[in-house]
N, C-alpha and C positions, 0 to 999 in steps of 0.2 A: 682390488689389488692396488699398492701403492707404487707410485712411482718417483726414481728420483730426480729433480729439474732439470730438463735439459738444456743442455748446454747449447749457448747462445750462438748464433754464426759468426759473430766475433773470435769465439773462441775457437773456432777452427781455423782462424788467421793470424797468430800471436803477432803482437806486434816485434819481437825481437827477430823472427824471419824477414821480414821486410827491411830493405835496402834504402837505406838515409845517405845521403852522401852529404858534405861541409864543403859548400864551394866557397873559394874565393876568389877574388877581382872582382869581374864583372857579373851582378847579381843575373841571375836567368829569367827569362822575360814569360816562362808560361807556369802553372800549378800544376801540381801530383795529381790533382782530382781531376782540373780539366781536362790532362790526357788522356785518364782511364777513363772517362767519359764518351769521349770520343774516338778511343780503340776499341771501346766494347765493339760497338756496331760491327766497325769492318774485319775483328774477329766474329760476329757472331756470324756474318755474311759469308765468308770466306772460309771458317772452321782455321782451327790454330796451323795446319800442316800446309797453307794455300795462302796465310796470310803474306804478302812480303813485305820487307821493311819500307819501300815506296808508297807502298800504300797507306801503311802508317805514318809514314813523315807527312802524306798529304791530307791526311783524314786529322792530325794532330796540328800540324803548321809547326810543326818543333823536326826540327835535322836529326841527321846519324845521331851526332855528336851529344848533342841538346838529350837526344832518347837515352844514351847509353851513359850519361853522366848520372841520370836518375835511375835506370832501369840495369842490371846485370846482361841481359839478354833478351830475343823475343819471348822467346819460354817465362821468362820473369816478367816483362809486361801481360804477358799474357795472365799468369797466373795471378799480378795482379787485381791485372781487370777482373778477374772472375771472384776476387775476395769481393773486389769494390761491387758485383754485382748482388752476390749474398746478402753483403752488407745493405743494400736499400732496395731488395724486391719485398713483395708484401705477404709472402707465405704463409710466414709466423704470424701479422697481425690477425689475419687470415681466420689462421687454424684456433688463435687462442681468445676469439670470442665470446663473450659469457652470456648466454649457457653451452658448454661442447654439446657437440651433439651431427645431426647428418645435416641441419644445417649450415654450420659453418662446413665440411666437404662441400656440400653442393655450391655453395660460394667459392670453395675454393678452385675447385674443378673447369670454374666457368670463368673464373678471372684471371688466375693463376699463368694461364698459358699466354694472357695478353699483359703482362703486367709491366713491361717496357714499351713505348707512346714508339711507334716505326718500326719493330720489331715483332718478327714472328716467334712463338713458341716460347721455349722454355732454354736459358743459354746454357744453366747447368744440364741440360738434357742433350742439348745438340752436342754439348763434349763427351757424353756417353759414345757417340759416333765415331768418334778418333780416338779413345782414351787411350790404344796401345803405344799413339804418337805423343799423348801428353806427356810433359818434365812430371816428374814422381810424387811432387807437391801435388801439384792441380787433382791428377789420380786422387790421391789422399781427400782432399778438398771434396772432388763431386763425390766420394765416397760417403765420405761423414756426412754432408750435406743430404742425401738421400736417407741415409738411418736416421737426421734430425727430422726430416719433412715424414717420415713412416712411423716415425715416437710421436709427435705431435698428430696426427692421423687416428693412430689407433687412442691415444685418449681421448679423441673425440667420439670413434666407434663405441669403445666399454661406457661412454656416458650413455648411451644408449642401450645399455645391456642386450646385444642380442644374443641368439643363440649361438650362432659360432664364433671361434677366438676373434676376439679382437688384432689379433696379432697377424692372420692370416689374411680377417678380411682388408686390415689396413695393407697390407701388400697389393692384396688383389686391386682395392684403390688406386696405390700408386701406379702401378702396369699401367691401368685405364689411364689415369693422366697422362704417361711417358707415350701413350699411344696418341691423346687428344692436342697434346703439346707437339707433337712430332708432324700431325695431318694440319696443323696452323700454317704449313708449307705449302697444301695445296690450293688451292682455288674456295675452299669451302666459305659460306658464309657464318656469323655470329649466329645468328638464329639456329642455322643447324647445327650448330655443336650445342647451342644449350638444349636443340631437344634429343642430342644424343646424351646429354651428361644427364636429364631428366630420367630418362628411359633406363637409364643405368642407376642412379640412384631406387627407382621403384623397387627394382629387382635386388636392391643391394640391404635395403629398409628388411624386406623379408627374412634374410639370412640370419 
C-alpha cells in the first residue's frame, strides 16, 4: 500500500497563525524561544486551565506586559508552547528509522514518554485531559498531531506485514502509549515500564 508523506509538525503550525508584533523604542530584553521554553513546564505541570499568569511571569522572568506584547493571550502562549513542543520532541525521528519495523515502536514506546529532560509523560498527551478547555487551535494541533504520530506508526507496523491491518494495530499502539505516557505520573520506575512495553510488544509481533 502506498502512502502519501506526511505532513511535517511544522505544518500543523503555519507560520502566518503565529503572532509577530514590530516593537518600537526600547528593544525587549527576553526571546520568543526562551519563554516558550520555559512556560512549557509550568503548563505541562499545571495543565492549561490552572496555569495563572503569575506563574508564568515567574517561571519566564518577563511581566504582564513584556508576555502580552509578544503573546495574544494565555491560550496563545499556551498554544504556542505546544507548536514549540512538537516542533523538538523526538517522535518523528523516532518512528522514521531505517529499516521500519517493531523496532523503531519498541524505541519509540520506551523513549517517547520521557523525551523532555524534568518532565513527565507525554505534553501533547496531558492536553488530551483538558482538551474541552483548550483555545480551538491547540484542539486542532493535539488532533493532527496524533493522526501524524498513528501514520508514522502504522508504516512502521505494514513494514512488518503482519496479519492484521496495520491501521488498527497502529491504533491499538497508540492507546498503549497514551496509557504508558499518562502512568510517567505515578511513582513507577524506568525498568518497569520497559518491561511493560516488552510484554506488549511480544504480544503485538504475533498479530
Amino acid at each position: 500500500m502506498m502512502h502519501e508523506n506526511p505532513p511535517r509538525y511544522n505544518n500543523i503550525a503555519p507560520n502566518s497563525s503565529i503572532r509577530h508584533n514590530v516593537h518600537m523604542g526600547r528593544p525587549k530584553n527576553f526571546s520568543r524561544e526562551g519563554v516558550l521554553e520555559k512556560a512549557l513546564p509550568v503548563f505541562w505541570k499545571y495543565g492549561f486551565a490552572d496555569t495563572s499568569l503569575q506563574e508564568l511571569e515567574k517561571a519566564t522572568g518577563v511581566n504582564k506586559s513584556g508576555l502580552y506584547s509578544e503573546f495574544a493571550d494565555k491560550g496563545d502562549l499556551y498554544l504556542e508552547s505546544l507548536r514549540h513542543y512538537l516542533r523538538t520532541r523526538q517522535e518523528e525521528e523516532l518512528l522514521t528509522a531505517k529499516p521500519l519495523g517493531w523496532k523503531n515502536i519498541g524505541r519509540f514506546l520506551k523513549l517517547a514518554p520521557r523525551s523532555l529532560e524534568g518532565q513527565k509523560g507525554c505534553f501533547s498527551v496531558n492536553s488530551m485531559n483538558q482538551f474541552a478547555v483548550l483555545p480551538p487551535a491547540a484542539q486542532e494541533i493535539v488532533s493532527k498531531s496524533r493522526a501524524f504520530l498513528k501514520d508514522l506508526i502504522a508504516r512502521n507496523v505494514e513494514a512488518e506485514k503482519p496479519a492484521m491491518k496495520p491501521a488498527a494495530l497502529a491504533e491499538m499502539i497508540l492507546t498503549f502509549f497514551t496509557g504508558v505516557s499518562m502512568e510517567q505520573h505515578l511513582k513507577g520506575t524506568k525498568a518497569s515500564m520497559n518491561r511493560k512495553v516488552d510484554a506488549f510488544m511480544k504480544v503485538v509481533r504475533k498479530l
